[in-house]
N, C-alpha and C positions, 0 to 999 in steps of 0.2 A: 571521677567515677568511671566506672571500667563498665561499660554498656552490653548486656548479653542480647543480640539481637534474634529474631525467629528464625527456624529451622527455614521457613520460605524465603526470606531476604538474604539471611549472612553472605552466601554463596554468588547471589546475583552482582555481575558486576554493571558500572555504568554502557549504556549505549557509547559504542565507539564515536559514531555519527552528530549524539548532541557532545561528545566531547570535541569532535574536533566543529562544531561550530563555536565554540571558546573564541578560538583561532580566525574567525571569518569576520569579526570584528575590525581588522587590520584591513583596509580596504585595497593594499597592494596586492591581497593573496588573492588568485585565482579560483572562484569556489566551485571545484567540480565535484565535489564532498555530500551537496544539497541536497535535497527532495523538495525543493522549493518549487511553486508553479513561478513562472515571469510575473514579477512586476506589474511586466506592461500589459498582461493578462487577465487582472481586473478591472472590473466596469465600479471604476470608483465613482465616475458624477452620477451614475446612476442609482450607487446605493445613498449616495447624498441625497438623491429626493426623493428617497425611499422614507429614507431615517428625519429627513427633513417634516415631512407627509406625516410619520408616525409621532415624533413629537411635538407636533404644531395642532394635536387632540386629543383633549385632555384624559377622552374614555380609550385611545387606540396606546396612550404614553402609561396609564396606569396598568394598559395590559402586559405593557413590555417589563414593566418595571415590578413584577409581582409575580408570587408564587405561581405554579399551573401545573398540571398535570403531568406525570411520569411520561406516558408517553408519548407524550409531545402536543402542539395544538393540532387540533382535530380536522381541520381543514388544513392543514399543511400536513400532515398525516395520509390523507386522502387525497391530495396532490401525487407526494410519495407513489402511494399504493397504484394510481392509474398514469402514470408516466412507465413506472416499472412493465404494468400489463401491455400499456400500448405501444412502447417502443423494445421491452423486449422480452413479450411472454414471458414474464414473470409474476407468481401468485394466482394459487390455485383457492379453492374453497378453505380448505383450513388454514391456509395464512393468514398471518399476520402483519403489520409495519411499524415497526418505533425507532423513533427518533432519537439518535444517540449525539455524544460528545466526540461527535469527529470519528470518524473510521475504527482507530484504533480502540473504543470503547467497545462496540462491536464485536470484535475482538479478542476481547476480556472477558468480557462476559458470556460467549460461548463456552469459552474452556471452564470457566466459572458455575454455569448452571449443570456441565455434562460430566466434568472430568473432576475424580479423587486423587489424591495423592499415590503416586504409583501409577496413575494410568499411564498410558503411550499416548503420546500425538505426533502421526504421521507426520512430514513437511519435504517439501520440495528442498533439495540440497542443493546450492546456496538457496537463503528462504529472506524473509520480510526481518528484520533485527528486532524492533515491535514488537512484532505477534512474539518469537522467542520468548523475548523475556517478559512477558507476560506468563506465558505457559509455564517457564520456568518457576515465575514468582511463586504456582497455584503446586508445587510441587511434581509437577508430570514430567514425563521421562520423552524426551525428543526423539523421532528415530530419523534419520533425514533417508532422503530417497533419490538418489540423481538425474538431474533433469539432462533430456537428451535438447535434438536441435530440434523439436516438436512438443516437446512436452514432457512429462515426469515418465520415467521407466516402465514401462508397463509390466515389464518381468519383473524389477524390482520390489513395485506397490505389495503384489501378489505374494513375494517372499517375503516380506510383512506381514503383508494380513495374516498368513498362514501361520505364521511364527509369532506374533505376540496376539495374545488370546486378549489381553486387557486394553487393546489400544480400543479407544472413542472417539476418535478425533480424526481425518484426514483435513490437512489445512493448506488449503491451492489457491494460487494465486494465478488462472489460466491464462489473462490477457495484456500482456504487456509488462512479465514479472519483474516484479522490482526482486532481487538485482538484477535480472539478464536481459529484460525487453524482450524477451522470447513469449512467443504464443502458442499456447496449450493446441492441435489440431480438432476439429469436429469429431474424428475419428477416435481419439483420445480420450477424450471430453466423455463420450458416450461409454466407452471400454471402463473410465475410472468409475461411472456410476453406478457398471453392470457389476467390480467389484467392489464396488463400498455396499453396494443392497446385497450381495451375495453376503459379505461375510458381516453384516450389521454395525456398520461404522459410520456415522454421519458425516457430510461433507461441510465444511464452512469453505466455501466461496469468496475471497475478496477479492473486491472491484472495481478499484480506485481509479483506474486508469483506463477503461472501456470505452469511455467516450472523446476519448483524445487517438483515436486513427487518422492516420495521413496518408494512407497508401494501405493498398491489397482489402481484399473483403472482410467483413463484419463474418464471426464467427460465433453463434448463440452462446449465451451462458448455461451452464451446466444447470441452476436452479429452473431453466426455461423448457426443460423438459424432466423437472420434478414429478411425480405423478405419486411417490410411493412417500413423500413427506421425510428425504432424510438429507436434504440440503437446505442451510445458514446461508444466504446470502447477505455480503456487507456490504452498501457502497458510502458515495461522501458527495459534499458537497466541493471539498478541500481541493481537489484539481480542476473544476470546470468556474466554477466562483470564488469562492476565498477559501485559502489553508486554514487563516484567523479567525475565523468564523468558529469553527471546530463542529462545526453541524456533519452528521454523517446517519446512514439508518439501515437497519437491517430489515429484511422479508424473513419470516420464517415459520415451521407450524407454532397452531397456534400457543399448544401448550409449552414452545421452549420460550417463546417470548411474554407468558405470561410469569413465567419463573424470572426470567433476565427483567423483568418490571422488577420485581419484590426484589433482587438486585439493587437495580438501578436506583432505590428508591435508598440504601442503604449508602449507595455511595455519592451521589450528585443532586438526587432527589429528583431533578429534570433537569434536560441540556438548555442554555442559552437561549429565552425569550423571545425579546429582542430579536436576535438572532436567525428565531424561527421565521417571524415577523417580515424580518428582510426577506426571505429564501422564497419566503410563503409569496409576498409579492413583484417578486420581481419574476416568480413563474405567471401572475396571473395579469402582470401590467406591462411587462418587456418580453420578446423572444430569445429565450435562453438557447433553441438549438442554433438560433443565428450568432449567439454570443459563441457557441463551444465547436462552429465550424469555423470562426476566427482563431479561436485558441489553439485548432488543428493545423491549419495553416503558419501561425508562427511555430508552431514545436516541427512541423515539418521542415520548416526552412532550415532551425537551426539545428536541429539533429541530422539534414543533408550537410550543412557548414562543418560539423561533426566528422561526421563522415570522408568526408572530401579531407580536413587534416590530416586525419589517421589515415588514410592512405597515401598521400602525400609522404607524411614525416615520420610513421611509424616502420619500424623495421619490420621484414617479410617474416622476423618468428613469431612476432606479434599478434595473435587471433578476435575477433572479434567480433560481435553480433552488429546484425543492421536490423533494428525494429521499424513494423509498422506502423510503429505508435509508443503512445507513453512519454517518457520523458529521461531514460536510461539505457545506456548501451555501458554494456559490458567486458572486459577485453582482459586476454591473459599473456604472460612472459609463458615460455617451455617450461614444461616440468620442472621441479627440484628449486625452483627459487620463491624468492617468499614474498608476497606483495605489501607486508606488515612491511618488512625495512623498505621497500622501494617506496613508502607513503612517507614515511620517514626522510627518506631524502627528496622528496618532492618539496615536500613544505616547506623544505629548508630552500628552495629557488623558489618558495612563494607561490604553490601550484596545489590546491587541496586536493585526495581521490581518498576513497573508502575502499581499506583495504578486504579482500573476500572471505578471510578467515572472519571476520566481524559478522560475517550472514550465513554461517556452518552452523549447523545443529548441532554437531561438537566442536565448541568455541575453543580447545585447547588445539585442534586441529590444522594446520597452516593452509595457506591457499597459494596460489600463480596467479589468481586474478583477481578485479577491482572494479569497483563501477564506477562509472562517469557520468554525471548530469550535466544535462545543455540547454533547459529549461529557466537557469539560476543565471550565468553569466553572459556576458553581453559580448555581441558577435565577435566584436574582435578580442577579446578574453579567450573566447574559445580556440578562434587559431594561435594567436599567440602560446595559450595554458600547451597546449597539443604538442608545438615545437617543443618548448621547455621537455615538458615531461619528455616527449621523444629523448631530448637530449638525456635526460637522467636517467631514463632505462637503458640507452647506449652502453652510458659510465656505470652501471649497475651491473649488469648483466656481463660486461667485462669480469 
């Protein structure tokens, strides 16, 4: 049978990223490909007598294991909401918090309650591969916008807004962007809001990475000086306690998150239990910001270990970000070459990287650069993976 598939999907192709984790399977290959937190990043014995605790009672095991509410449990909801306010002015009077399915639903559901087919959605050029093809799925039209060594273009946003009268969407990822590691400035941050309120465009905020700093100052989030209700704030549980988990929640007014409910309810009906369950008590029985100033310190190490390679082994045309934080540094060949074939010949010495054209707002578009995770492999992976690859952009680039 010859399959006619929707106008939203035919076109979509797979995430480059879960393609080449196929590939990570083979435990020779060096995986700098990932978005993985470490391993050794989780407080597993702790959610053992978390989950232990929960089903060793019979009224606390029927709650996990049974239907609940769209928008999440209510006391972990209210967790959310005053962790948000007290650590970083976040949620005004007409906010809202729900509990989503890991960051990425978040995500989808923004562009989902706001954007028709044909609308525009701003994004930082390279952008999150994710949110793309989400947006893509819902029919919207991408415009990307280039990110400078501060932040997305301020002349450029501005020649957007001005020029596509339909866009709804600005979608930024200020703190630690995945691909680049690069951080949105204060200065920036404030400028993007004065032009999204100017020309009536909402902002979605994601935040996945904010609380993994290991160096230089805390920089507010843009939703932290919301006043006028047109910023989506996403964060997750996924970087500071488990990826697996898929717990993640958005702040927002209150009317978009009551539409992204009657969503949510359409597609998941509610996120993970259980799951709430753990997140809910391990804020109110353990110190999570002593767990997530350990997680800062090992991503610090290893994104210095990082660091310290590529200068060492990488050749001087070679450019490349040093973040504060996060879990991604980003690095380009000169002009004119294409990092799609140089991933290509990586892998074949057993070295994984995500090529930059895969995080372009126009995916037909080639790129010179690629990001690297140092969060997924283990130290000596990382100097080793570094010489390699050194070695094959040499014979590349020849």
């Amino acid at each position: 049978m010859e399959y006619r598939f929707s106008n939203k999907v035919s076109g979509l192709k797979p995430s480059a990223i879960r393609e080449i984790f196929k590939s990570l399977t083979d435990p020779s290959i060096i995986a700098f490909a990932a978005g993985n937190p470490a391993a050794e990043s989780f407080p597993t014995e702790d959610i053992k007598k978390i989950a232990d605790k929960i089903f060793s009672d019979s009224s606390l095991a029927t709650e996990a294991l049974q239907y609940s509410v769209t928008e999440g449990k209510t006391h972990f909801r209210d967790q959310v909401a005053a962790r948000l306010k007290d650590k970083f002015s976040i949620g005004r009077e007409n906010d809202e918090t729900i509990i989503t399915t890991g960051g990425q639903q978040g995500l989808d559901l923004a562009c989902k309650v706001l954007c028709n087919e044909g609308d525009v959605v701003i994004c930082e050029n390279p952008s999150f591969i994710g949110a793309l093809n989400a947006y893509r799925s819902y029919g919207t039209r991408l415009v990307g916008v280039d990110l400078e060594e501060d932040g997305i273009s301020l002349e450029g946003l501005e020649n957007v807004l001005k020029k596509e009268k339909n866009a709804k969407l600005l979608y930024i990822i200020p703190t630690f962007q995945n691909p680049t590691g690069k951080t949105t400035s204060l200065e920036k941050r404030k400028a993007v809001y004065r032009l999204c309120r100017k020309y009536g465009v909402v902002i979605l905020e994601d935040n996945p990475y904010g609380e993994l700093r290991f160096a230089g100052e805390d920089v507010p989030p843009i939703k932290s000086f919301d006043e006028e209700g047109i910023v989506i704030y996403s964060g997750s549980f996924s970087k500071i306690l488990s990826a697996g988990m898929r717990i993640g929640f958005v702040c927002a007014p209150q009317e978009i998150v009551q539409k992204m409910v009657v969503c949510k309810q359409t597609n998941d009906v509610h996120s993970n239990i259980f799951f709430q369950m753990v997140c809910s008590q391990y804020i109110d029985n353990y110190d999570l910001d002593a767990h997530i100033a350990e997680v800062r310190k090992l991503y610090g190490r290893k994104c210095g270990l990082m660091i310290d390679a590529m200068e060492k082994y990488f050749d001087d045309s070679i450019t490349f970000t040093r973040p504060e934080g996060g879990i991604f540094v980003w690095a380009a060949m000169p002009e004119g070459y294409d990092s799609a074939a140089l991933a290509r010949e990586a892998l074949k010495r057993k070295v994984a990287i995500v090529p930059g054209s895969t995080f372009n707002p126009d995916s037909n578009k080639p790129s010179n650069g690629f990001r690297l995770n140092y969060s997924t492999p283990t130290d000596a992976q990382i100097t080793e993976g570094i010489r390699i690859l050194s070695e094959v952009m040499r014979d590349f680039m020849k």
